[in-house]
C-alpha positions as CSV (number, residue, x, y, z in Angstrom):
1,X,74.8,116.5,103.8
2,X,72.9,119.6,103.3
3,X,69.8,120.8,105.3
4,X,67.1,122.3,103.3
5,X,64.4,123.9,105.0
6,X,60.4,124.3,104.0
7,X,58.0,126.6,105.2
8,X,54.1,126.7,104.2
9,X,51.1,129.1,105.5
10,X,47.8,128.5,103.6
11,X,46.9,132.2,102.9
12,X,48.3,135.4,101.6
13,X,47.3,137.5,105.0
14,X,49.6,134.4,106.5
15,X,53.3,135.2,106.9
16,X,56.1,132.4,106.8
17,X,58.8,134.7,108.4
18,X,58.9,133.1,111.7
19,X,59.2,129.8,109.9
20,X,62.2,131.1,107.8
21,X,64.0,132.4,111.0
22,X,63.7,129.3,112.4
23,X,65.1,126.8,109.8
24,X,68.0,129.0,109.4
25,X,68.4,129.0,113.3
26,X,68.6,125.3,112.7
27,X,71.0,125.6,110.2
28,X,69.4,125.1,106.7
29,X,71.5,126.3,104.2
30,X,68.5,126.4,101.7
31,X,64.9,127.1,103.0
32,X,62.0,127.3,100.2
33,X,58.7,128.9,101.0
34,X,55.4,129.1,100.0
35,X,52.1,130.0,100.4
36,X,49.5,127.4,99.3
37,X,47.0,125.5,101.5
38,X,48.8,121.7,102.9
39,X,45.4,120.1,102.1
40,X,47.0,117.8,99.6
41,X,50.5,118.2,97.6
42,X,48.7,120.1,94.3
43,X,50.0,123.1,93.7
44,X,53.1,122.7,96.0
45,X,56.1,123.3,93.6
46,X,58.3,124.6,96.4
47,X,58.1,121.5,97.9
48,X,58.6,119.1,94.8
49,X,61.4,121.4,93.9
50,X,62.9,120.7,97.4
51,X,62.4,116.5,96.9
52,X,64.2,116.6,93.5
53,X,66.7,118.2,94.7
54,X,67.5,116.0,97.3
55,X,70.6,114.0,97.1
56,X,71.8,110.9,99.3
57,X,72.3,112.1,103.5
58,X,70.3,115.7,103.0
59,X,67.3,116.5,105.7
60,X,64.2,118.0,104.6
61,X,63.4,120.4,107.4
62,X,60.1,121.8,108.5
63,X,59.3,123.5,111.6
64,X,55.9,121.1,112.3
65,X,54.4,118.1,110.9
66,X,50.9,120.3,109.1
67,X,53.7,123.1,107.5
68,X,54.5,119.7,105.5
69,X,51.3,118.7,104.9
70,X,47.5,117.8,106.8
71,X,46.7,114.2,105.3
72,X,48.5,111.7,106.2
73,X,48.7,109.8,103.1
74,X,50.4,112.9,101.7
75,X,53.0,113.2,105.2
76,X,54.2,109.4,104.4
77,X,54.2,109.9,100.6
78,X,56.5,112.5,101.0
79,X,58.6,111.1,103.9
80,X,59.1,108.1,101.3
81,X,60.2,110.2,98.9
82,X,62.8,111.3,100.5
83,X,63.7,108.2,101.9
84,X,63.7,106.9,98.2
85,X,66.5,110.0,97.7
86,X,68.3,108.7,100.6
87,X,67.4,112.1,102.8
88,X,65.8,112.4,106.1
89,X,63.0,114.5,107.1
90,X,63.5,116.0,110.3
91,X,60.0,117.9,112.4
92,X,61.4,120.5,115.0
93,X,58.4,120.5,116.9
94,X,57.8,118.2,118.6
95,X,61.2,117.1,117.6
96,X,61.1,113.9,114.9
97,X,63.7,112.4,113.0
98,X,63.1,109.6,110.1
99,X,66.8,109.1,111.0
100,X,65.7,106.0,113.5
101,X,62.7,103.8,113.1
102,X,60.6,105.4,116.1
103,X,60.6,108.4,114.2
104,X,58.2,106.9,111.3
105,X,56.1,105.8,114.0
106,X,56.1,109.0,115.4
107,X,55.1,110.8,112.4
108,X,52.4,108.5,111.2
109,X,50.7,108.9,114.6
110,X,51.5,113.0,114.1
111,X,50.3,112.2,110.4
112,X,46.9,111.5,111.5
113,X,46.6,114.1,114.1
114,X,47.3,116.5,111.6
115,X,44.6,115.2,109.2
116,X,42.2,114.7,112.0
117,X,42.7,118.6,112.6
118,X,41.9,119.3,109.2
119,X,38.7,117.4,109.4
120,X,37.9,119.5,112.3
121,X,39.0,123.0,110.8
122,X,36.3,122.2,107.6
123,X,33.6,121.2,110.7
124,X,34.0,124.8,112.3
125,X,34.1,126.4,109.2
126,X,30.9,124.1,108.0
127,X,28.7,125.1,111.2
128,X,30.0,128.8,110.7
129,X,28.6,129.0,107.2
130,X,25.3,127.2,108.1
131,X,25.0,130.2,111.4
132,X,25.5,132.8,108.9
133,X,22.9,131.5,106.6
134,X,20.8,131.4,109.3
135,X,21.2,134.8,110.3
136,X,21.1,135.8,106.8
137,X,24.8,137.1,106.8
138,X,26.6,135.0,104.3
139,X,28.0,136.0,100.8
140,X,29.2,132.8,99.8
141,X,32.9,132.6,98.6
142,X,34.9,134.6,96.4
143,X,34.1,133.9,92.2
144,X,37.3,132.6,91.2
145,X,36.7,132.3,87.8
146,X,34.3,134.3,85.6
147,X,32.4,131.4,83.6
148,X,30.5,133.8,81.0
149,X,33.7,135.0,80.0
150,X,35.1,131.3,78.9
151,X,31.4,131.1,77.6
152,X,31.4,134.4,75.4
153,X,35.0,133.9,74.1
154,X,33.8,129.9,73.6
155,X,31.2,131.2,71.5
156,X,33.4,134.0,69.6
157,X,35.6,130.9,68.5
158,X,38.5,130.9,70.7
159,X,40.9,128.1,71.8
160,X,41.1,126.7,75.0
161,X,44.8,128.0,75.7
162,X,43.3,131.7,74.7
163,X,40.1,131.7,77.1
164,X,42.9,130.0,80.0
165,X,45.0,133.2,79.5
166,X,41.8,135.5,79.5
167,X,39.7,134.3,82.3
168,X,43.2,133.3,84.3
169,X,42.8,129.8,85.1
170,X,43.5,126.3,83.3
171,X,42.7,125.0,79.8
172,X,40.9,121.6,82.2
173,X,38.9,124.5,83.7
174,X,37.8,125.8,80.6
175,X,37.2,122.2,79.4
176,X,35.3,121.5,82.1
177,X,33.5,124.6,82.3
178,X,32.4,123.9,78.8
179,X,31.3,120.4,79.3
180,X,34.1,119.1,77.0
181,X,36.0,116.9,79.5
């Protein structure tokens, strides 16, 4: 039986450290980290890294229920996968084991809590936006991708795969950028 230990923040001004510290304190041999938002499982490959590798009697370790994920479709998806491994997930706080059967009770209640939160984290951030409007403060989000560059280099003739590695982002972003999906 091996404990393996995961640790999530959502942002890159976030730090996991604490986390780390923790699971080791709890005796994970192996603790994976990452920082990506627990909104849903895309883009998690520390965590899908951490359920393949999960053999028959490991425990899939996380310090709280929303470092593992905030919908609870997602929390009982990946509780099952586990389970499907043979491992356990085990919560430090509060304190859950998959081990018994009152912990999957536990964690779907836990589950919905942490979704509910989520709902109410995008409220705050909703009525902060709309205040700033208001005010006339807001800049909007950060461009992520620069769409006249896919446009220019669509036009100049290039691939999909070479306007991806130009404008950093995914050959279904260009596609869709483009209209072509």
């Amino acid at each position: 039986m091996t404990k393996i230990g995961y640790a999530r923040v959502s942002t890159i001004d976030q730090d996991f450290e604490l986390q780390q510290e923790r699971l080791k304190a709890e005796g994970c041999v192996i603790v994976r980290a990452e920082k990506v938002s627990g909104a849903s499982r895309e883009g998690r490959v520390e965590l899908a890294t951490i359920i393949d590798f999960l053999r028959e009697g490991d425990e899939l370790v996380v310090t709280r229920l929303d470092r593992l994920g905030r919908d609870t479709r997602d929390v009982l998806n990946i509780v099952h996968e586990c389970e499907q491994r043979g491992a356990y997930v085990t919560i430090l706080d509060p304190h859950v084991s998959t081990r018994g059967e009152m912990g999957h009770i536990i964690l779907t209640v836990l589950g919905m809590v942490a979704q509910m939160e989520r709902r109410f984290i995008k409220e705050r951030q909703r009525e902060g936006i709309e205040k700033a409007k208001a005010i006339g403060s807001y800049k909007g989000g950060k461009t992520r991708i620069d769409r006249a560059l896919i446009r220019r280099l669509h036009e100049e003739g290039q691939g999909a795969s070479v306007i991806a590695r130009a404008a950093n982002c995914s050959r279904m972003q260009v596609y869709r950028i483009l209209g072509k999906v």
